[in-house]
N, CA, C and O atoms as a GROMACS GRO file, in nm:
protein
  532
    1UNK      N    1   9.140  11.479   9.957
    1UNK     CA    2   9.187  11.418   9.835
    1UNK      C    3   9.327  11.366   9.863
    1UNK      O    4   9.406  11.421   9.939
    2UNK      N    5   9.352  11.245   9.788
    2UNK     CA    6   9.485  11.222   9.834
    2UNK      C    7   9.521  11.084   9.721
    2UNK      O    8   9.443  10.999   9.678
    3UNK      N    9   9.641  11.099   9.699
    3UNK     CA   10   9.712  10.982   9.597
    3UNK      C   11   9.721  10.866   9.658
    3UNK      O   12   9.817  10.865   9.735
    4UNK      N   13   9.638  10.731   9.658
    4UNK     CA   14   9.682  10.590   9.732
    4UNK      C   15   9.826  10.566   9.698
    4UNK      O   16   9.891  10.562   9.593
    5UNK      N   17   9.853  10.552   9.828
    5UNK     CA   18  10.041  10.466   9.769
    5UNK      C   19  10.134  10.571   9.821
    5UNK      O   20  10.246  10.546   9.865
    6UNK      N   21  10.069  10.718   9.812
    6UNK     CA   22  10.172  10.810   9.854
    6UNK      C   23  10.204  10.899   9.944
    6UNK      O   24  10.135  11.000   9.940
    7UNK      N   25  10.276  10.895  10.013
    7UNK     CA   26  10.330  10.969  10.158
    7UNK      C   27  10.252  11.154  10.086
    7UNK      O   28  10.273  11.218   9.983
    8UNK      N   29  10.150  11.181  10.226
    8UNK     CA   30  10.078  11.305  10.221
    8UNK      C   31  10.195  11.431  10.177
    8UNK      O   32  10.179  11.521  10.095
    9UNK      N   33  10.331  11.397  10.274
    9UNK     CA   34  10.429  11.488  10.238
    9UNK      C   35  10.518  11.469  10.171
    9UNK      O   36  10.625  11.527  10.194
   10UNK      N   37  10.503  11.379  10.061
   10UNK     CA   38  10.543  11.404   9.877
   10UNK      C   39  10.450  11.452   9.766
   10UNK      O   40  10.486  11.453   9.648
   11UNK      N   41  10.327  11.494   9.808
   11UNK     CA   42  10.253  11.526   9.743
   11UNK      C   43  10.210  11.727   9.705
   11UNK      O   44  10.147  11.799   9.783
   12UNK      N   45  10.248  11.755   9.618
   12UNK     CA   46  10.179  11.896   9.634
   12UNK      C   47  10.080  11.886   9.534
   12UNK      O   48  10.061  11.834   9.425
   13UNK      N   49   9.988  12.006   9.674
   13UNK     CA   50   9.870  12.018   9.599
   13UNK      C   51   9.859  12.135   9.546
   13UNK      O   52   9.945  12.221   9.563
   14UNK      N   53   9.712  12.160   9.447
   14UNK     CA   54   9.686  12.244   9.439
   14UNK      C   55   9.540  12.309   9.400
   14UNK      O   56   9.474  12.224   9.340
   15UNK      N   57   9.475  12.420   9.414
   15UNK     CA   58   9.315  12.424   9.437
   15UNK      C   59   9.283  12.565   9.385
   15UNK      O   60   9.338  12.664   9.432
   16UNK      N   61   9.156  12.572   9.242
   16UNK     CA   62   9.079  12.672   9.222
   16UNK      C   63   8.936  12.626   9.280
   16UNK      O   64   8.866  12.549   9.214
   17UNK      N   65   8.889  12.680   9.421
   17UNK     CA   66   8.799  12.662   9.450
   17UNK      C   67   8.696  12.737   9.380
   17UNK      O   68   8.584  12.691   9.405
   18UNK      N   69   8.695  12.830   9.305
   18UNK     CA   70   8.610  12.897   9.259
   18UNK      C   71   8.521  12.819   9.085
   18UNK      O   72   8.414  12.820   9.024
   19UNK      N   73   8.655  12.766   9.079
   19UNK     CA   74   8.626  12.651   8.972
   19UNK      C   75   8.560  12.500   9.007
   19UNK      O   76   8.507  12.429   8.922
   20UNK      N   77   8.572  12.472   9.120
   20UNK     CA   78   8.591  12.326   9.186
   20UNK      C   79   8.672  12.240   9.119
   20UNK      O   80   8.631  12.143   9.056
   21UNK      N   81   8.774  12.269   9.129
   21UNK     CA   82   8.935  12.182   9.052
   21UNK      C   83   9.015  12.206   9.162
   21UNK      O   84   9.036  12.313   9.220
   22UNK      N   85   9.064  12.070   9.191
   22UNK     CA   86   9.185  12.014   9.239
   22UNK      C   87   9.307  11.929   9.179
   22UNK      O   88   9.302  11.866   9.074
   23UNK      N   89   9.375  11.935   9.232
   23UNK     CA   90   9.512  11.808   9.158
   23UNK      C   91   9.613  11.769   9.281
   23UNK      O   92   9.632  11.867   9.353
   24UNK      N   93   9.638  11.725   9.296
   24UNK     CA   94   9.775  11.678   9.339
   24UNK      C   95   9.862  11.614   9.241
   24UNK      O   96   9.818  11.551   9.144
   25UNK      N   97  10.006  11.632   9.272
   25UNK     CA   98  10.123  11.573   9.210
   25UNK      C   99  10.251  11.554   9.272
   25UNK      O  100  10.315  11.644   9.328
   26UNK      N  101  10.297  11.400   9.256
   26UNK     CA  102  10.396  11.365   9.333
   26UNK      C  103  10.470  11.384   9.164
   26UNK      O  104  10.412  11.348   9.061
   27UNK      N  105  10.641  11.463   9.170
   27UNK     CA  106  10.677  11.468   9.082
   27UNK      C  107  10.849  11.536   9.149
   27UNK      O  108  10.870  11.598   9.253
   28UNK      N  109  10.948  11.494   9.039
   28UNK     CA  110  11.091  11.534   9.089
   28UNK      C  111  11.103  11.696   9.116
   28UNK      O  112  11.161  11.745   9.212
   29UNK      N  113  11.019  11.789   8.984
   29UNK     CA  114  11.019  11.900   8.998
   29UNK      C  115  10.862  11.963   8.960
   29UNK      O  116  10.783  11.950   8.866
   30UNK      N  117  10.864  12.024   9.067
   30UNK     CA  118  10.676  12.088   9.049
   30UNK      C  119  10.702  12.254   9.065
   30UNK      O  120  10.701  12.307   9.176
   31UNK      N  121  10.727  12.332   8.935
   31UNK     CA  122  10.797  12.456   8.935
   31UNK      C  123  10.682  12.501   9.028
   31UNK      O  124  10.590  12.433   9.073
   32UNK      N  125  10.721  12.675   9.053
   32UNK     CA  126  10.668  12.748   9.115
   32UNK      C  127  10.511  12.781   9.019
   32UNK      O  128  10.393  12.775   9.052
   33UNK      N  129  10.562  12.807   8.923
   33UNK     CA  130  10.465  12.862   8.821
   33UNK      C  131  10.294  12.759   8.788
   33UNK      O  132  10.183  12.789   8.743
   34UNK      N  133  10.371  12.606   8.851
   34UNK     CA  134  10.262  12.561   8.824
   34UNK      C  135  10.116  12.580   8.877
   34UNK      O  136  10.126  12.620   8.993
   35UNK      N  137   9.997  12.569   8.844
   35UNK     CA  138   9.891  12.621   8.931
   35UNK      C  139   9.771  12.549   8.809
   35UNK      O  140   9.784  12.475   8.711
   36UNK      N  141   9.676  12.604   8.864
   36UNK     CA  142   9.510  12.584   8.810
   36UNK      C  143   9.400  12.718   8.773
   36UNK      O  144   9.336  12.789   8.850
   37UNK      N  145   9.409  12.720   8.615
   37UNK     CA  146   9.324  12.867   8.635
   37UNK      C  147   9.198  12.834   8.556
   37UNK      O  148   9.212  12.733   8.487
   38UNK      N  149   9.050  12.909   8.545
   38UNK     CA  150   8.980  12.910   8.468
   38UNK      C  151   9.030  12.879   8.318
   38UNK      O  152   9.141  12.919   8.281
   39UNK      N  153   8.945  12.808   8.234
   39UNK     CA  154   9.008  12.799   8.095
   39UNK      C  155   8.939  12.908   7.992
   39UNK      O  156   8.816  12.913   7.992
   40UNK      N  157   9.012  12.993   7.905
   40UNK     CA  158   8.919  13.076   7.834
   40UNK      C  159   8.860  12.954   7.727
   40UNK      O  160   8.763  12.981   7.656
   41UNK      N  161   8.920  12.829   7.721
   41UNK     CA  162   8.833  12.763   7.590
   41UNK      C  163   8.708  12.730   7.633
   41UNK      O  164   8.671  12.740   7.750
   42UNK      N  165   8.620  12.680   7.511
   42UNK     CA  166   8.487  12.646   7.518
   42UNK      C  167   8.508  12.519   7.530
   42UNK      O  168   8.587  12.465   7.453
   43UNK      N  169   8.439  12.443   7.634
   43UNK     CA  170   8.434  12.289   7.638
   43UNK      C  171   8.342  12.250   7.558
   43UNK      O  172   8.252  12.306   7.496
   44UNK      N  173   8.405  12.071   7.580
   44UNK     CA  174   8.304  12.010   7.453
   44UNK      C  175   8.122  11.978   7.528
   44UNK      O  176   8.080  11.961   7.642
   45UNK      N  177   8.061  11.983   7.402
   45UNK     CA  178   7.952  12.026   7.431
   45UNK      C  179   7.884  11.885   7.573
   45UNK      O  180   7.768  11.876   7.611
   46UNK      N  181   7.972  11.820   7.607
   46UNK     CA  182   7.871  11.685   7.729
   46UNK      C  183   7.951  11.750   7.830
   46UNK      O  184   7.993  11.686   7.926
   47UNK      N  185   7.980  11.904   7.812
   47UNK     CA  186   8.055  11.963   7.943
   47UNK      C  187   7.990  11.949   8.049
   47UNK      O  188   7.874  11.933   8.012
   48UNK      N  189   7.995  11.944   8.201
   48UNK     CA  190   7.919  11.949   8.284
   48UNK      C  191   7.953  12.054   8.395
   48UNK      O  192   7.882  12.073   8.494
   49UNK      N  193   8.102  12.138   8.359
   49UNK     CA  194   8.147  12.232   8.448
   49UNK      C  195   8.219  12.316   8.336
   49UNK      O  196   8.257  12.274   8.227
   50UNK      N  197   8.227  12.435   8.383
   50UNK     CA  198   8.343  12.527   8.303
   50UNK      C  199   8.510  12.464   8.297
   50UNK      O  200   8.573  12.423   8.395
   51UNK      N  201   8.554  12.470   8.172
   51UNK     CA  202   8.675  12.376   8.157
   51UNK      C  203   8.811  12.461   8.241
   51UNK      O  204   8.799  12.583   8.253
   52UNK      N  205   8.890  12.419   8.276
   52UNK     CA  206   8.998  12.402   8.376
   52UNK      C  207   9.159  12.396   8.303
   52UNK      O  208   9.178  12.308   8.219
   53UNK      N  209   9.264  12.486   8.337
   53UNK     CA  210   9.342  12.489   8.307
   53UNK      C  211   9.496  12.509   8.342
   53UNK      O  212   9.550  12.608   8.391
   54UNK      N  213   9.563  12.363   8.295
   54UNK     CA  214   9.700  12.355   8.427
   54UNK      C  215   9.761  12.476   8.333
   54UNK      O  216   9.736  12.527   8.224
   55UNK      N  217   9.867  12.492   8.451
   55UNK     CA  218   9.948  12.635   8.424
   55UNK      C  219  10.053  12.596   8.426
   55UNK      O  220  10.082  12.544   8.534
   56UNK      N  221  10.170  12.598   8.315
   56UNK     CA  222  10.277  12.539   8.369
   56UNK      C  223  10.338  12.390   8.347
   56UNK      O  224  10.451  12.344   8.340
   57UNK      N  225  10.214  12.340   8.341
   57UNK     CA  226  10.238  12.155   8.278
   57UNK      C  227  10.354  12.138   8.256
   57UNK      O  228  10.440  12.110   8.340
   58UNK      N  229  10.371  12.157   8.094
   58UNK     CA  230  10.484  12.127   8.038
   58UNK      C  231  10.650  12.109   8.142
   58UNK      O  232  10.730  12.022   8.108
   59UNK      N  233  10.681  12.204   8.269
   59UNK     CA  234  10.748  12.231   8.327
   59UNK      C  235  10.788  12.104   8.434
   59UNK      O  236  10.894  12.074   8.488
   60UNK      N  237  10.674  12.056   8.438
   60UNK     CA  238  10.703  11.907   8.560
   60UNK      C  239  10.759  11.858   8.530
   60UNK      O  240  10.758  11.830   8.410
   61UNK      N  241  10.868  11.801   8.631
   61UNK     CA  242  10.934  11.669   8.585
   61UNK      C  243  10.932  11.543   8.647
   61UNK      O  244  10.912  11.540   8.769
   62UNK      N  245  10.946  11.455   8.594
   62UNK     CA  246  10.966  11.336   8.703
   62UNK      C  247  10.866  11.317   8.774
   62UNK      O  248  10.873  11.302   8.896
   63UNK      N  249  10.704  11.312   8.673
   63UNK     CA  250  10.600  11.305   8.743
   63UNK      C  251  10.568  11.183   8.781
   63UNK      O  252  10.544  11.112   8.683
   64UNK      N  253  10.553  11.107   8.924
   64UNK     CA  254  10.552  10.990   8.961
   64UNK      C  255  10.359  10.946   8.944
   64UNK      O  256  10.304  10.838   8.921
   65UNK      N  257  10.294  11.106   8.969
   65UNK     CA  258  10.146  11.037   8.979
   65UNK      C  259  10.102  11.174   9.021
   65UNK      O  260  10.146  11.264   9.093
   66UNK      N  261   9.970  11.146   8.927
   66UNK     CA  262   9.903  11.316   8.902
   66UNK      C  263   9.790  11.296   8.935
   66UNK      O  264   9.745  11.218   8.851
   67UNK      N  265   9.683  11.327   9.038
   67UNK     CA  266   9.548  11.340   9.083
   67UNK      C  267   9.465  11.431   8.991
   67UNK      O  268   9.534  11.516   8.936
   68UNK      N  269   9.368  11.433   8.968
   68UNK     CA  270   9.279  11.559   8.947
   68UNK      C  271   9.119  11.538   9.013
   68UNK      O  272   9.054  11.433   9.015
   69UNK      N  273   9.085  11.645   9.055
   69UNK     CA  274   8.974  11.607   9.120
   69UNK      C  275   8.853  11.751   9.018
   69UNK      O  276   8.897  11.854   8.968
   70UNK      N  277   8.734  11.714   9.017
   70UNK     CA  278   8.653  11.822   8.986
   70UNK      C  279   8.456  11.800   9.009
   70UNK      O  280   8.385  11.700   8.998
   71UNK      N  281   8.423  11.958   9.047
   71UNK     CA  282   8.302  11.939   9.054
   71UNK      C  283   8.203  11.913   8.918
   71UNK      O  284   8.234  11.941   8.802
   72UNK      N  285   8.115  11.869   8.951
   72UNK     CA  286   8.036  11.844   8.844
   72UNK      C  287   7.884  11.906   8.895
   72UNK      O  288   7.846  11.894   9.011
   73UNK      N  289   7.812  11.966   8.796
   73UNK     CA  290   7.672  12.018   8.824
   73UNK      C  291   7.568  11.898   8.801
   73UNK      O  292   7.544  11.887   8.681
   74UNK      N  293   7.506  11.817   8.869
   74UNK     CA  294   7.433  11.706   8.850
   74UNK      C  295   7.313  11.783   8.762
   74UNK      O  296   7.260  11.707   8.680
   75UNK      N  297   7.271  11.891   8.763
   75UNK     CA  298   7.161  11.930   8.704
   75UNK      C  299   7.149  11.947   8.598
   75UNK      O  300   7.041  11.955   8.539
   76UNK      N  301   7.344  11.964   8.516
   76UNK     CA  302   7.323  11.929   8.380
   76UNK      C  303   7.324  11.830   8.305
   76UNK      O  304   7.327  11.822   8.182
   77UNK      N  305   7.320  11.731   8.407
   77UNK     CA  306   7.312  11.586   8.342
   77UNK      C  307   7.166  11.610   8.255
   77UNK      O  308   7.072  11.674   8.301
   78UNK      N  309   7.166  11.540   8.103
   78UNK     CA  310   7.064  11.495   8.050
   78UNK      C  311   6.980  11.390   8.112
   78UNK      O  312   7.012  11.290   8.175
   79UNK      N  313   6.828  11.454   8.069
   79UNK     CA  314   6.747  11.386   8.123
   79UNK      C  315   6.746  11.204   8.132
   79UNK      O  316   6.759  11.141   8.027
   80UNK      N  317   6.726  11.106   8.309
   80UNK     CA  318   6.747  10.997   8.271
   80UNK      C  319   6.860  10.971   8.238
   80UNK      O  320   6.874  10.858   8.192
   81UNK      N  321   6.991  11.064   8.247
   81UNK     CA  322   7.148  11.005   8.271
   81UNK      C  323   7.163  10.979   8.390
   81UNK      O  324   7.098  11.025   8.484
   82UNK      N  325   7.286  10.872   8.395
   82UNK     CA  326   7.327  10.799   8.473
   82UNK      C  327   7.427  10.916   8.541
   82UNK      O  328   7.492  10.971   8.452
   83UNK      N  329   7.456  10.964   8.664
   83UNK     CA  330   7.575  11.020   8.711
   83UNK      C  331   7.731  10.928   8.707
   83UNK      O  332   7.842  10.975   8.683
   84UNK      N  333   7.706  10.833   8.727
   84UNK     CA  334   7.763  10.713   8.711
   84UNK      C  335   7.890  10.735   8.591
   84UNK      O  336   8.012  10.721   8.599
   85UNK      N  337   7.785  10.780   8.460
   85UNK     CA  338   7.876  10.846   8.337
   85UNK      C  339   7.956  10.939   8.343
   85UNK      O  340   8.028  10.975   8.249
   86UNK      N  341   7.954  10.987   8.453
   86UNK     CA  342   8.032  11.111   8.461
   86UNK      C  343   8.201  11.090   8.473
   86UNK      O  344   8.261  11.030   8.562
   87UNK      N  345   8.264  11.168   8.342
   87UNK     CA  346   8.400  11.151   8.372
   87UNK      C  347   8.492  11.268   8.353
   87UNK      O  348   8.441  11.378   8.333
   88UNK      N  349   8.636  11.254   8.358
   88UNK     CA  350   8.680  11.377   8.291
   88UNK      C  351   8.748  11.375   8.211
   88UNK      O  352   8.794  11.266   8.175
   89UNK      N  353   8.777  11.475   8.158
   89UNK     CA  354   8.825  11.456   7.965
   89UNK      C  355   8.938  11.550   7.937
   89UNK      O  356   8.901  11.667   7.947
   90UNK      N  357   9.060  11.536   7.906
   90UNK     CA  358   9.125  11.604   7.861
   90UNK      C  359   9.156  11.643   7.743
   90UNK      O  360   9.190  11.552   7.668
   91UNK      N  361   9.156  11.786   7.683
   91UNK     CA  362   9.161  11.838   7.570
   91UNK      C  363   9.333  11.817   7.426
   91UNK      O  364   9.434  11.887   7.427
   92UNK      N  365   9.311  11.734   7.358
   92UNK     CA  366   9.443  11.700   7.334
   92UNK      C  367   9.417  11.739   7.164
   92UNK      O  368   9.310  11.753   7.105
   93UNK      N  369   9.520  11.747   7.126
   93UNK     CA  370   9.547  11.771   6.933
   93UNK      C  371   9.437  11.685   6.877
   93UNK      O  372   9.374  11.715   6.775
   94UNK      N  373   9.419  11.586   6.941
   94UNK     CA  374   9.319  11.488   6.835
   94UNK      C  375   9.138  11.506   6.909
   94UNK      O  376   9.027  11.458   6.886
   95UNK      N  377   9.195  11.599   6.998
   95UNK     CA  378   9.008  11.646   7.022
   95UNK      C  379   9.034  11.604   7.211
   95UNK      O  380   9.139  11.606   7.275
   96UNK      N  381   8.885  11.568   7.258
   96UNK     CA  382   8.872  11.516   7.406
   96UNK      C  383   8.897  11.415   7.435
   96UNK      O  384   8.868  11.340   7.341
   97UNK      N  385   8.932  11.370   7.503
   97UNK     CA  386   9.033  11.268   7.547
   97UNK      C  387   8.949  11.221   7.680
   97UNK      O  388   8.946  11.292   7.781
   98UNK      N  389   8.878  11.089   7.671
   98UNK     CA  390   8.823  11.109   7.880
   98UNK      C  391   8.928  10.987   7.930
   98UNK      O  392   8.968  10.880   7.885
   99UNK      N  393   8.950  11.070   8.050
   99UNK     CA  394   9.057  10.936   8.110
   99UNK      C  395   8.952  10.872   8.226
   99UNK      O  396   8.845  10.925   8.256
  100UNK      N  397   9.019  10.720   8.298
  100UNK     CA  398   8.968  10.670   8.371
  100UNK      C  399   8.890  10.756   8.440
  100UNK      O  400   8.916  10.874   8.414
  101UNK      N  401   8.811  10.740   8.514
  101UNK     CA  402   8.752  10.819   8.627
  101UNK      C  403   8.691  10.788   8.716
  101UNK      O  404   8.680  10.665   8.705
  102UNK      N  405   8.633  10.824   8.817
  102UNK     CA  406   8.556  10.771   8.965
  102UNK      C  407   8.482  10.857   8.986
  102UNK      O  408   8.532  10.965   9.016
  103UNK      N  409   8.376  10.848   8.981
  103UNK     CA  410   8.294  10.934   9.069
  103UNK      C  411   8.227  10.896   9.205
  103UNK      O  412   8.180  10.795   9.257
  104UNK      N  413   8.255  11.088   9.251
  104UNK     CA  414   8.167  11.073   9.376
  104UNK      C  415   8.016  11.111   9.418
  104UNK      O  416   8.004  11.226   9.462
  105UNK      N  417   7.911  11.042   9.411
  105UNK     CA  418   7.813  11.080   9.419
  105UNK      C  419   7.776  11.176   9.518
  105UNK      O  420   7.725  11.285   9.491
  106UNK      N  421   7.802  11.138   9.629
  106UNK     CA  422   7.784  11.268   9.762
  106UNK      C  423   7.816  11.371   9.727
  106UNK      O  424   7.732  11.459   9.747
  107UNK      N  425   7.942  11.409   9.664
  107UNK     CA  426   8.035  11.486   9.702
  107UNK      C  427   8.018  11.570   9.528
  107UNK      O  428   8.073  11.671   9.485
  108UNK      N  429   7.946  11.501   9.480
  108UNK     CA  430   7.919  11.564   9.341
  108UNK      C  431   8.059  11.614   9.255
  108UNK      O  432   8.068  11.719   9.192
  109UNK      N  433   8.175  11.499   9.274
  109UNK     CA  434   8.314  11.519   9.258
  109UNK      C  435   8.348  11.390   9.138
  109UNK      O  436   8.253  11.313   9.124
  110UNK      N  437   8.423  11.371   9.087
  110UNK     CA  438   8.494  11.375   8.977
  110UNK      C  439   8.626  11.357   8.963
  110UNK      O  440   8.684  11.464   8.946
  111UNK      N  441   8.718  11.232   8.963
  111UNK     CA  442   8.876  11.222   9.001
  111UNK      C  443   8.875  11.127   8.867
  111UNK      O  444   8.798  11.071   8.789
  112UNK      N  445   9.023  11.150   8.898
  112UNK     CA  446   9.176  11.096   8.764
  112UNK      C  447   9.272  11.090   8.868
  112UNK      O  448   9.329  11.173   8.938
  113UNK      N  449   9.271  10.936   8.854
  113UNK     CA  450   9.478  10.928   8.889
  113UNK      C  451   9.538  10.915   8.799
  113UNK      O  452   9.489  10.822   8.736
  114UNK      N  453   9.619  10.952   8.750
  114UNK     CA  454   9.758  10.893   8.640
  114UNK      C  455   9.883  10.837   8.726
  114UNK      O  456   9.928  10.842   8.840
  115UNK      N  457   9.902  10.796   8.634
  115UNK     CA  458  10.078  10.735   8.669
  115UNK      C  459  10.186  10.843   8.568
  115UNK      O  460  10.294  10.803   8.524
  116UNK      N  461  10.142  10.954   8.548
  116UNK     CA  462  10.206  11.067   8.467
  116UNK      C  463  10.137  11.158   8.472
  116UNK      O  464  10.034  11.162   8.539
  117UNK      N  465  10.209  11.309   8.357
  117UNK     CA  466  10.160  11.410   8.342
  117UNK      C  467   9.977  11.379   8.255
  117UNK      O  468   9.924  11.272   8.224
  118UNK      N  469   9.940  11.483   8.245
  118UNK     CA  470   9.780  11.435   8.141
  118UNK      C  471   9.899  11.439   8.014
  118UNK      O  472  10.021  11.454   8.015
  119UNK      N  473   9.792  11.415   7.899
  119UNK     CA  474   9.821  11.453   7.766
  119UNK      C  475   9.797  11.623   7.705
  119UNK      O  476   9.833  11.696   7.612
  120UNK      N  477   9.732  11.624   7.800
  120UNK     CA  478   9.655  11.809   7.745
  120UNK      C  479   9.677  11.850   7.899
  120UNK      O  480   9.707  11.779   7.995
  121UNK      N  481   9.644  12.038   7.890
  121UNK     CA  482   9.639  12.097   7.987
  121UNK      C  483   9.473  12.130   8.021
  121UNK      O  484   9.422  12.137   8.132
  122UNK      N  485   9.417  12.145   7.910
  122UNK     CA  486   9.291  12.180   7.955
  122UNK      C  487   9.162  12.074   7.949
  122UNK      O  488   9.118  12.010   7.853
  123UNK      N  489   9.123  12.079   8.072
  123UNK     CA  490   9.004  11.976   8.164
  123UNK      C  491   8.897  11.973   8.175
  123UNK      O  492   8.857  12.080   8.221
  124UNK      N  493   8.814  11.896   8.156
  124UNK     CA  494   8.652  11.939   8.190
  124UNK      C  495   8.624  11.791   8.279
  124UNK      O  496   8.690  11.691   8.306
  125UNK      N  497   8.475  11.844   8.309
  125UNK     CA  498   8.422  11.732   8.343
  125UNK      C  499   8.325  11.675   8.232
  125UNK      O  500   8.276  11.766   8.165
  126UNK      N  501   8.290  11.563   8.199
  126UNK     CA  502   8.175  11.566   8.082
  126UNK      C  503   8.071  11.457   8.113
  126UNK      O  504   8.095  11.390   8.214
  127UNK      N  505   7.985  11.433   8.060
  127UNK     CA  506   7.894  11.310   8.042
  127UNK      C  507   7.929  11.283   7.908
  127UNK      O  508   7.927  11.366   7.817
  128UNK      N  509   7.969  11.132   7.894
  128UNK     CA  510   7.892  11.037   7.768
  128UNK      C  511   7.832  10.984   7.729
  128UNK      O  512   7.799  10.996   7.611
  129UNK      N  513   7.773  10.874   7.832
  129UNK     CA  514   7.678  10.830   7.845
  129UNK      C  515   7.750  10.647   7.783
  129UNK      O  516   7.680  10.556   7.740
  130UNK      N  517   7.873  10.646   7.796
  130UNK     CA  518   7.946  10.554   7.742
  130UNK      C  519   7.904  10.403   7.870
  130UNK      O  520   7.887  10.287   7.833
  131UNK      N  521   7.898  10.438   7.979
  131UNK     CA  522   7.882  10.358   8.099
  131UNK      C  523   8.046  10.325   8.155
  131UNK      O  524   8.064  10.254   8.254
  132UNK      N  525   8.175  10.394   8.068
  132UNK     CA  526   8.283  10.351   8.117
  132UNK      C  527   8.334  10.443   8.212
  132UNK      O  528   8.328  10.562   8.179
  133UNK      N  529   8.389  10.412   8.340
  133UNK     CA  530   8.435  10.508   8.401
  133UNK      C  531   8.586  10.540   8.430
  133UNK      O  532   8.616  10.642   8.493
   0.00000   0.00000   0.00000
């Protein structure tokens, strides 16, 4: 995984493999505290993985560009969905939020670049079935 545009060693990463969540972030300050843990919330129901949760967010500064990467279970795609639909969604005051996304078919993976922090801390992967990615 890696940010286009940005030198490998401005980037920290970080990884709950047990979740299949990744991120990277090029940023002025990336506290210690920050990290990736299971989310106790319930995702929204076009969830396609258990939802994901930054630790620490609020604390970054001077975020130049934020990766997120995540697995997705193809088997919970609804019947006759497109994988294609697959995006990820961030959890914000006004509900789920899906940002751009890419998917990887091989790799049964799931990315977000930003040019900033997210809006929310907690992540899923989802289907909409919108066709936007």
């Amino acid at each position: 995984m890696a940010i286009p545009g940005y030198d490998s060693g401005n980037v920290a990463e970080f990884a709950l493999e047990r979740a299949g969540a990744r991120a990277e972030v090029v940023a002025g300050v990336v506290p210690d505290e920050f990290g990736l843990e299971r989310s106790g919330r319930d995702p929204t129901a076009t969830a396609l993985a258990d939802a994901v949760e930054f630790v620490g967010l609020e604390e970054l500064r001077a975020v130049d560009a934020f990766r997120i990467e995540l697995v997705y279970d193809p088997s919970a795609l609804p019947p006759g969905a497109s994988p294609t639909d697959v995006g990820i969604a961030v959890e914000t005051d006004d509900g789920w939020e899906r940002l751009e996304s890419t998917v990887d078919l091989e790799a049964t993976t799931v990315s977000a670049t930003l040019g900033g922090r997210p809006s929310g801390s907690t992540i899923v992967a989802i289907y909409d079935g919108t066709g936007e990615s």
